[in-house]
N, CA, C and O of each residue as an XYZ file, in Angstrom:
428
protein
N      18.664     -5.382    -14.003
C      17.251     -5.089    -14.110
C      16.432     -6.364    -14.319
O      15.286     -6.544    -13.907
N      17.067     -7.097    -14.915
C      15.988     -8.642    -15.238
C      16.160     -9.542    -14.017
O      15.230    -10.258    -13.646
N      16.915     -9.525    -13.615
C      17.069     -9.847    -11.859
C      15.813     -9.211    -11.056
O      15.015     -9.938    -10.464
N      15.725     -8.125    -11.075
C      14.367     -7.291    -10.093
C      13.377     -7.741    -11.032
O      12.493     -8.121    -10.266
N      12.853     -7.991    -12.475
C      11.836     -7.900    -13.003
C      11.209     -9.726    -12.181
O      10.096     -9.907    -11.687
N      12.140    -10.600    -12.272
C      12.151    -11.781    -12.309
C      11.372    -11.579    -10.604
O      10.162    -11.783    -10.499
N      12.148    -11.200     -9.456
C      11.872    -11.494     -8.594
C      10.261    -10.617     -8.234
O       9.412    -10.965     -7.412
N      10.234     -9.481     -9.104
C       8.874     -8.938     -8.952
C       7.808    -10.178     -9.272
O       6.854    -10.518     -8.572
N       8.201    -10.690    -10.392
C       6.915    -11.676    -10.876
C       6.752    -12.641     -9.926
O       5.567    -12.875     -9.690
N       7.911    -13.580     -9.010
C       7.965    -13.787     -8.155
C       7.302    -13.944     -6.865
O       7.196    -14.997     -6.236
N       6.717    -12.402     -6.421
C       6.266    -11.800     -5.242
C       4.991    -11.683     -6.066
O       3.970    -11.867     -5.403
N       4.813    -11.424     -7.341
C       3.396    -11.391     -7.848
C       2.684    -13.247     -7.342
O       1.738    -13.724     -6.716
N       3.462    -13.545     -7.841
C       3.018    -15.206     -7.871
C       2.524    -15.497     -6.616
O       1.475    -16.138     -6.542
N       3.257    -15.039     -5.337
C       3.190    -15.482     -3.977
C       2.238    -15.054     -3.358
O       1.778    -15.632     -2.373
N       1.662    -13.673     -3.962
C       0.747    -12.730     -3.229
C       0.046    -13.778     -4.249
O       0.499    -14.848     -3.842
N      -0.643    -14.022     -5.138
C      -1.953    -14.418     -6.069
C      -1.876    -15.975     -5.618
O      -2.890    -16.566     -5.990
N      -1.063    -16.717     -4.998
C      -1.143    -18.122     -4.677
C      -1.388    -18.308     -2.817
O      -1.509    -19.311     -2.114
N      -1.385    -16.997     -2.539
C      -1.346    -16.839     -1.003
C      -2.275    -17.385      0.032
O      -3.048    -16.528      0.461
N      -2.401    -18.481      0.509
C      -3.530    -18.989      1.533
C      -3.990    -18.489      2.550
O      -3.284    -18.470      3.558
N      -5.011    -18.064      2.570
C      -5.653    -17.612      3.579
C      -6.448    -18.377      4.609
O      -7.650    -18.510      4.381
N      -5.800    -19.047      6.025
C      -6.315    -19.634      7.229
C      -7.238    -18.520      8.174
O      -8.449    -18.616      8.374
N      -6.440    -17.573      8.632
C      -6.790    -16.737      9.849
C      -6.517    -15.585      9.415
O      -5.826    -15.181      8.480
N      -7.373    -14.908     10.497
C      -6.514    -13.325     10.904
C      -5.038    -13.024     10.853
O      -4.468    -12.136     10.219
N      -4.676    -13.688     11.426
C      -2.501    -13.455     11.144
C      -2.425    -13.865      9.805
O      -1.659    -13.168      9.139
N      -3.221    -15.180      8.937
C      -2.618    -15.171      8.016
C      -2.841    -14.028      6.949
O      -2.054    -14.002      6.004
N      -3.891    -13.037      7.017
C      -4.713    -11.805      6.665
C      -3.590    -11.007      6.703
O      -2.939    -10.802      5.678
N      -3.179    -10.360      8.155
C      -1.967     -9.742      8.273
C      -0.481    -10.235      7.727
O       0.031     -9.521      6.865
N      -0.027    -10.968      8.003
C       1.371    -11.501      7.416
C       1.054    -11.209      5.465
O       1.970    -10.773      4.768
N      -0.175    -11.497      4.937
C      -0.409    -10.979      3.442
C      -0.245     -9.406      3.204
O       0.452     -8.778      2.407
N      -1.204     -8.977      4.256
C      -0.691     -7.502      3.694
C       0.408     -6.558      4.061
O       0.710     -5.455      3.605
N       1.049     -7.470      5.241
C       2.482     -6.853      5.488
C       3.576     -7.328      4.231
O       4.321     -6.509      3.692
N       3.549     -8.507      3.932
C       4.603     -8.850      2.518
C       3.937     -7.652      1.459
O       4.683     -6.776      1.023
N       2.677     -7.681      1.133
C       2.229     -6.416      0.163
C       2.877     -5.695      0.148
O       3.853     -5.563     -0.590
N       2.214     -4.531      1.588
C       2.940     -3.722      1.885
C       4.582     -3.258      1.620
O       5.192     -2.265      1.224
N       4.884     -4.667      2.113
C       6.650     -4.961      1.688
C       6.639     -4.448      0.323
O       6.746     -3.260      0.018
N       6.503     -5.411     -0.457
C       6.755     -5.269     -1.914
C       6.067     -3.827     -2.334
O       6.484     -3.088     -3.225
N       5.739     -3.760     -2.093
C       5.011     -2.168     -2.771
C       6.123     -1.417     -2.575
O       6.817     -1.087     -3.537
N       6.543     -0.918     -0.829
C       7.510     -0.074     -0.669
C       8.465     -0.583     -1.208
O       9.404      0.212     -1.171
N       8.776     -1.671     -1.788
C      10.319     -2.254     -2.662
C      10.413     -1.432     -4.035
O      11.464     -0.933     -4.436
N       9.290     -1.359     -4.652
C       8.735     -1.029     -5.751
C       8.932      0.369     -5.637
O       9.711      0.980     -6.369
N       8.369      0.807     -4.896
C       8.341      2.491     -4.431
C       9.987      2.621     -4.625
O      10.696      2.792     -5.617
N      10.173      2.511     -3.656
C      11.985      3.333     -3.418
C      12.925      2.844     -5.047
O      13.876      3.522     -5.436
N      12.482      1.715     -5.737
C      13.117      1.543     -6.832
C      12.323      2.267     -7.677
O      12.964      2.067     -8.709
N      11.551      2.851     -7.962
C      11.087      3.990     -8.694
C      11.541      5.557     -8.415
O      11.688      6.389     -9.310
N      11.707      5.766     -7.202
C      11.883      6.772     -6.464
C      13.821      7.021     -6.722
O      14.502      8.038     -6.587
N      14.231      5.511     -7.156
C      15.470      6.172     -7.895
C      15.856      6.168     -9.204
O      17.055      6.351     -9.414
N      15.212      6.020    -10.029
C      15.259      6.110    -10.907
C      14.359      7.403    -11.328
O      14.836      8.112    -12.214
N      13.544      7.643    -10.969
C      12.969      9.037    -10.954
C      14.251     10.621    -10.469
O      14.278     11.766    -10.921
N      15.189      9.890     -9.326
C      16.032     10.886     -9.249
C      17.226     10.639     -9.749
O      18.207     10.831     -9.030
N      17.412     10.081    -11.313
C      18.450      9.902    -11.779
C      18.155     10.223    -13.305
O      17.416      9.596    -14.065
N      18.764     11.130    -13.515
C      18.161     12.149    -15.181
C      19.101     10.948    -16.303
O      18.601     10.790    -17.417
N      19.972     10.419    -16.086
C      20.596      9.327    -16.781
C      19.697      8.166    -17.219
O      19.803      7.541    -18.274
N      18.705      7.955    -16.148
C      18.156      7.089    -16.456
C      16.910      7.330    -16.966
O      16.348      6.625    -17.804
N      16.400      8.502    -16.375
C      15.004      8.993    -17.010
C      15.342      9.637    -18.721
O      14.557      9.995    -19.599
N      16.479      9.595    -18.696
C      16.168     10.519    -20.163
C      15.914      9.491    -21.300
O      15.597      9.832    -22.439
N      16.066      8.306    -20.930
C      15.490      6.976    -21.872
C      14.458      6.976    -22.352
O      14.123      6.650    -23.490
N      13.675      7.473    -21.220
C      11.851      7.533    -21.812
C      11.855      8.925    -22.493
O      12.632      9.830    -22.185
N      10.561      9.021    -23.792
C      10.644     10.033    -24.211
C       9.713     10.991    -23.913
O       9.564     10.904    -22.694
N       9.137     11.693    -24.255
C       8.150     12.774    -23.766
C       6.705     11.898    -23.689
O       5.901     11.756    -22.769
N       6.739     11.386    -25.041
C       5.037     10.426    -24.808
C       5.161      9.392    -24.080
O       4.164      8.723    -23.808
N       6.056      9.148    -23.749
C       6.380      7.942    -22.834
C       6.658      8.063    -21.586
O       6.747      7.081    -20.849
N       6.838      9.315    -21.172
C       6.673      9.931    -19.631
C       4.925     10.390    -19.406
O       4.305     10.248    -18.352
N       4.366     10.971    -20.715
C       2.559     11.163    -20.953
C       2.225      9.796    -20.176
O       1.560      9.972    -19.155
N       2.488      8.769    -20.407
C       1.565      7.767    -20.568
C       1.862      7.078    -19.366
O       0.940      6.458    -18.837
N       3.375      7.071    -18.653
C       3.672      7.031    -17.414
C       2.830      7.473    -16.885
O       1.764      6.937    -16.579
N       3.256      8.733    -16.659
C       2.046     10.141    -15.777
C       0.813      9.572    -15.485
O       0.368      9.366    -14.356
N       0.090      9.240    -16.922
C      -1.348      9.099    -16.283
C      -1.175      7.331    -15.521
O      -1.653      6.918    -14.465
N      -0.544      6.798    -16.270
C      -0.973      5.153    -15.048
C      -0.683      5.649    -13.987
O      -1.592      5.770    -13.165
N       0.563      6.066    -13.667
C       1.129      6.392    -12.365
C      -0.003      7.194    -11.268
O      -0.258      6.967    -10.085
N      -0.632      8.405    -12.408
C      -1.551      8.996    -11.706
C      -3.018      8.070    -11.233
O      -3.624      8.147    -10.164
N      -3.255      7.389    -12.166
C      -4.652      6.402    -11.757
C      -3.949      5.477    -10.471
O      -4.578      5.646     -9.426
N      -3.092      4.791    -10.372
C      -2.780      4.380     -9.210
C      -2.661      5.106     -8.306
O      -3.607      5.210     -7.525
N      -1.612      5.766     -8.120
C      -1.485      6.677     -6.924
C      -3.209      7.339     -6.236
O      -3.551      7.236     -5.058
N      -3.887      7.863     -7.141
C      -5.262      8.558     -6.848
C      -6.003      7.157     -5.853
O      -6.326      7.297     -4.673
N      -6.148      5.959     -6.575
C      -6.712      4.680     -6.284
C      -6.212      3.748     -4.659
O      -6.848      3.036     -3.881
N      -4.477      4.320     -4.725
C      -4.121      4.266     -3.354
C      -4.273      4.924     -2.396
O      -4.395      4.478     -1.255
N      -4.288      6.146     -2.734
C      -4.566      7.023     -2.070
C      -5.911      7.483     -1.406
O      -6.060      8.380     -0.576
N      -6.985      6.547     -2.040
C      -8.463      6.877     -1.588
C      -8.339      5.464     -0.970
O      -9.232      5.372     -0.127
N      -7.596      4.292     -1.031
C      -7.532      3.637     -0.526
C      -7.394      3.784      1.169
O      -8.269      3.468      1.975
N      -6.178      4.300      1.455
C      -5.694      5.078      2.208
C      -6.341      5.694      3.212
O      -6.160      5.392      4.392
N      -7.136      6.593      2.820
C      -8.282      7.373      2.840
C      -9.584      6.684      3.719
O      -9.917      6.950      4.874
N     -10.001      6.026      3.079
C     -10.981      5.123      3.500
C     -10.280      4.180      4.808
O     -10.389      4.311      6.027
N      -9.973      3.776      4.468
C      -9.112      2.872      5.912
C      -8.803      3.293      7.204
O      -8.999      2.710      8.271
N      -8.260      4.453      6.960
C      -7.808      5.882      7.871
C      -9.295      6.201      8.456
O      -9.535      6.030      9.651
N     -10.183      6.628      7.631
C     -11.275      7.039      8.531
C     -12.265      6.025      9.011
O     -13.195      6.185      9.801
N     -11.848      4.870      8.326
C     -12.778      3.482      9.293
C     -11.823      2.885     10.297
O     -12.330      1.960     10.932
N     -11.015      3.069     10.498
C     -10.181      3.115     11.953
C     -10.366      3.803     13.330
O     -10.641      3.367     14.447
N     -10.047      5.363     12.710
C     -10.803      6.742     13.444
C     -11.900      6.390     13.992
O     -12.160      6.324     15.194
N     -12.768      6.086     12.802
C     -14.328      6.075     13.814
C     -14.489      4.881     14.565
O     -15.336      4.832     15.457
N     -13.621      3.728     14.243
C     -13.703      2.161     14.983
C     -13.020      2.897     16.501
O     -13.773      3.050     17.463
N     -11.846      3.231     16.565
C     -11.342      3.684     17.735
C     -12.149      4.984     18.089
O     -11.447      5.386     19.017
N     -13.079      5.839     17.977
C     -13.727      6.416     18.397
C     -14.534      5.892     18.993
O     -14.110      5.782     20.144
N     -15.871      5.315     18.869
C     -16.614      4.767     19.091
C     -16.107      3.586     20.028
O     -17.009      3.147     20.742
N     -15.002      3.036     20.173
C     -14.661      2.065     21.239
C     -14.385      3.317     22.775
O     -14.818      3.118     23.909
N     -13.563      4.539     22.322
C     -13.292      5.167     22.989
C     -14.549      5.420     24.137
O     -14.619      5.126     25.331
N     -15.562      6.146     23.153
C     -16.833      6.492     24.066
C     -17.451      5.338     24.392
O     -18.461      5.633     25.031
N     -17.338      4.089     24.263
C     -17.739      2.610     25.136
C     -17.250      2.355     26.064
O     -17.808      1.710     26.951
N     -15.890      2.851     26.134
C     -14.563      2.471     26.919
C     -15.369      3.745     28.240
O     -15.548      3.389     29.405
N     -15.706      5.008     27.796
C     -16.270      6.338     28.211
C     -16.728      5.782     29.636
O     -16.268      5.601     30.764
N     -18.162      5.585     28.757
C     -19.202      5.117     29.284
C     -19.244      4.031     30.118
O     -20.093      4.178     30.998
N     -18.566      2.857     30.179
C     -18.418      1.605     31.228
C     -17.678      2.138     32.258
O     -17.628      1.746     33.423
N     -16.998      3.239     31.642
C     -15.958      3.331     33.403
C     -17.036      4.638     34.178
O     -17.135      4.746     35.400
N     -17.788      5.566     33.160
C     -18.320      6.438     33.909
C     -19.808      5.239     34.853
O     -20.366      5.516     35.915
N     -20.001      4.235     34.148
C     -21.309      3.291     34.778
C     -20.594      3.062     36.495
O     -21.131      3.341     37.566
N     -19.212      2.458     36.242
C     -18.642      2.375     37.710
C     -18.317      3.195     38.497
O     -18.164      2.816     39.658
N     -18.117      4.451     38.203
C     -18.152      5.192     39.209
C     -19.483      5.788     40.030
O     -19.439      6.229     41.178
N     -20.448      5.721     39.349
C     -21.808      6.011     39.551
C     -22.113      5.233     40.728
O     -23.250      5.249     41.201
């Protein structure tokens, strides 16, 4: 476990020291994110399905889990949210441009 804690702080360090040149360098940041998040995820996701290990924490200490867990998740999730529908309408709106220039040439 102090092995994963170490290399989390790690990936904290890299994301908060991360240079930003360009557009790719924009992307290549939030794909390592991305990375590390889902690293994070699936190592929660087993320890969540392992009652050996969950029975360590105690009842107020799963309370207090719950709610961080819940303020993030809600916070990603509108994250999510938002992104998703400013995409939609970016590719919408290209769509009916895209529409419209080819209906101009056939005219």
């Amino acid at each position: 476990m102090t092995d994963w804690v170490k290399e989390v702080e790690k990936e904290k360090e890299k994301i908060k020291k991360w240079k930003i040149e360009d557009r790719l360098s924009y992307l290549a940041k939030l794909t390592f994110m991305n990375g590390t998040v889902a690293s994070s995820v699936a190592g929660w996701q087993q320890w969540l399905s392992n009652a050996i290990t969950m029975q360590n924490f105690s009842e107020e200490e799963l309370k207090k889990l719950v709610d961080e867990f819940e303020k993030i998740t809600l916070a990603f999730l509108d994250l999510d949210i938002k992104y998703t529908k400013f995409l939609k309408n970016r590719l919408e709106k290209k769509k009916k441009k895209e529409n419209k220039e080819q209906k101009s040439y056939i005219s």
